[in-house]
C-alpha positions, 0 to 999 in steps of 0.5 A: 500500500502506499499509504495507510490511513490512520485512525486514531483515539483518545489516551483514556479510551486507549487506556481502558482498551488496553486494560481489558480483561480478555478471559471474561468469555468462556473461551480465548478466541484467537484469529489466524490470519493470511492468505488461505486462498489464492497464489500464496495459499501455501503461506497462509495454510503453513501458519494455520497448520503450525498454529493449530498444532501448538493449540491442540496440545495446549487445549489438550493439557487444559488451556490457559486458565482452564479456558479452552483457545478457539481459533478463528481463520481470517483469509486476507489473500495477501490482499489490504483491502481484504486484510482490513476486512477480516481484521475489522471481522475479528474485531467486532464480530468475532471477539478475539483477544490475540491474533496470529496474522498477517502473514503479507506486510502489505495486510499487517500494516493497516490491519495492525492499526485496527488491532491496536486500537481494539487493544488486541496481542497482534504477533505476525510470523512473517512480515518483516517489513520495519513499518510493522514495528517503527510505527510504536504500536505496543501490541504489535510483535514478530516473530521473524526478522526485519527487512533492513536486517536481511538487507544488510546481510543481502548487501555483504553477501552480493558484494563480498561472498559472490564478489559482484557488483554489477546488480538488477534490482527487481521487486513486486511492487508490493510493501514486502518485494519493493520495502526488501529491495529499496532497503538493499538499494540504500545498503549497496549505496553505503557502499558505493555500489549503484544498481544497473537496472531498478524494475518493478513487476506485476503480481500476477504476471507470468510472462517476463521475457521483455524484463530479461531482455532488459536484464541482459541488455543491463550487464547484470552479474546478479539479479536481487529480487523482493517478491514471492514464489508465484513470480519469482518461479517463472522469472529464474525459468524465463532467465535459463530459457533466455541462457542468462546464467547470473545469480538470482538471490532474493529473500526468505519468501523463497524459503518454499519446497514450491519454488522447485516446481515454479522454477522449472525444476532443480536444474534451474536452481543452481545459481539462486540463492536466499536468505532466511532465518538460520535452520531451527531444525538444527537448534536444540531449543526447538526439540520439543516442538519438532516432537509435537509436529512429528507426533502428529505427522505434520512437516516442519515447513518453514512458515509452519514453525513461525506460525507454531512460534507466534502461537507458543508467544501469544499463549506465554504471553496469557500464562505469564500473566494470568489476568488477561490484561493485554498491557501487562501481556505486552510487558510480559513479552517485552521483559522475558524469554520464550522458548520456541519451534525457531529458538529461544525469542526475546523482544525489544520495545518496538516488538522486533525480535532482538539478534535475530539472524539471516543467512543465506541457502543455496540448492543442491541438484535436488533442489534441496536447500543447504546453508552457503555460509 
């Protein structure tokens, strides 16, 4: 969105929406919101499998204050206007007292306005875009990193590991896809580093062939693109049929088993990189997590381990507490640990994850992912 329409209250109604008591009703209500249906369904049913995985137990072992957690799923298609529609649903129909959502930047940002101003614990596991946080909103939290952070890693890995300099900087023109690449863009002019080609994309599109002959035509060593798997697939297949062997790197939307086939196969993945939260498979912390997904047959995908983290922070956040006063919640969460299905997560005052770590992969011939540093 390129602008974001603000609503605002008084301090004394904010105040008192703040200190009201979620555990009044019989049950916990919480929303689970993202894109369940569409191009990036796969996202928003990762983040509803590893929430509703985590909830099972909990309600297994008798919830939180001998309430039952009912959850509510909000399909926002990666879509705002759509985002804004089930947040307002939540809010005045649905009555949930936390939510789990979204998954695009693009939905969380003006959703989240509407959260803070019900007072209602908003923990996204996937929209890393800064405004999600900078705007001070207290009952906004993440459980993933920030786009400045993995810009600053995207910046050294181009420049320094795969020693190149020549770059197209390709983005969807979306809040995450363009907020990833101009965050790049300022990191590679701190270096002295200007792009050879700055292009925006179409979501939706499929035919890109007209932007590698633009690529091409640049010189580009490297082509750094911000978008999802559903564009990002068909532009590496259109780059090999076009025999432009530069590297494509991007970010961690592409963390997917999906961008395999979108790609045209592993073949064409031996030059693509991404960056993404360091492998939680191989953390101890998150052992007792991968026991319950396991138990229960369920994959540990990536956006189903931040779904299942952000559902584990929000539920800490309601034991912690006891009371369900969203404002002693909010300070729960921001003076103490809580071990995860990605490690151990702690915040700072905005709702940002503090250290949270990038790191780039790379596919084998099998098209399997394995670190590249």
């Amino acid at each position: 969105m390129k602008s974001v329409a603000k609503f605002w209250v008084t301090t004394a109604v904010m105040a008192s929406l703040l200190a009201a008591p979620v555990f009044a009703a019989d049950t916990i209500k919480i929303g689970v919101a993202g894109p369940m249906t569409g191009a990036n369904a796969t996202f928003g049913e990762q983040v509803w499998t590893g929430v509703s995985a985590y909830i099972k137990d909990v309600n297994a072992a008798g919830g939180v204050e001998g309430k039952q957690i009912e959850l509510v799923k909000g399909d926002d298609a990666c879509e705002p206007k759509q985002a804004v529609a089930v947040a307002n649903r939540f809010v005045d129909q649905d009555k949930v007292q936390a939510v789990v959502g979204h998954f695009c930047s693009s939905s969380t940002i003006p959703a989240a306005e509407i959260y803070n101003d019900a007072g209602i614990l908003t923990v996204t596991p996937s929209s890393t875009n800064p405004i999600v946080t900078d705007r001070g909103f207290d009952t906004m939290f993440r459980t993933c990193g920030r786009d400045d952070q993995q810009a600053v890693v995207a910046g050294s890995f181009i420049l320094d590991t795969l020693k190149l300099t020549k770059i197209a900087l390709i983005h969807d023109k979306d809040t995450y896809g363009q907020g990833l690449v101009d965050a790049l863009k300022q990191t590679l002019a701190e270096r002295g580093v200007a792009p050879v080609l700055y292009e925006g994309l179409t979501r939706g599109e499929r035919d890109f062939n007209a932007l590698v002959t633009k690529i091409k035509s640049s010189g580009a060593e490297a082509v750094y693109f911000g978008g999802l798997i559903p564009e990002a697939g068909p532009l590496i297949r259109q780059l090999h049929e076009q025999g432009l062997s530069v590297k494509f790197v991007s970010g961690d939307a592409l963390a997917q088993a999906e961008i395999v086939t979108s790609a045209g196969g592993p073949q064409n993945l031996t030059n693509v990189y991404y960056s993404s939260a360091a492998d939680p498979l191989k953390d101890p912390e998150t052992a007792d997590a991968q026991a319950a997904l396991k138990k229960e047959n369920i994959a540990p995908d990536n956006y189903t381990l931040f779904g299942y983290a952000s559902a584990q922070t929000i539920v800490a956040a309601l034991q912690g507490t006891k009371d369900g006063d969203v404002k002693s919640q909010i300070e729960w969460l921001r003076n103490n640990d809580v071990k995860s299905a990605v490690g151990k997560l702690a915040w700072n005052d905005k709702g940002d994850v503090k250290d949270f770590k990038f790191v780039f992969y790379k596919f084998d011939d099998k098209g399997t992912p394995v670190a590249s540093n």
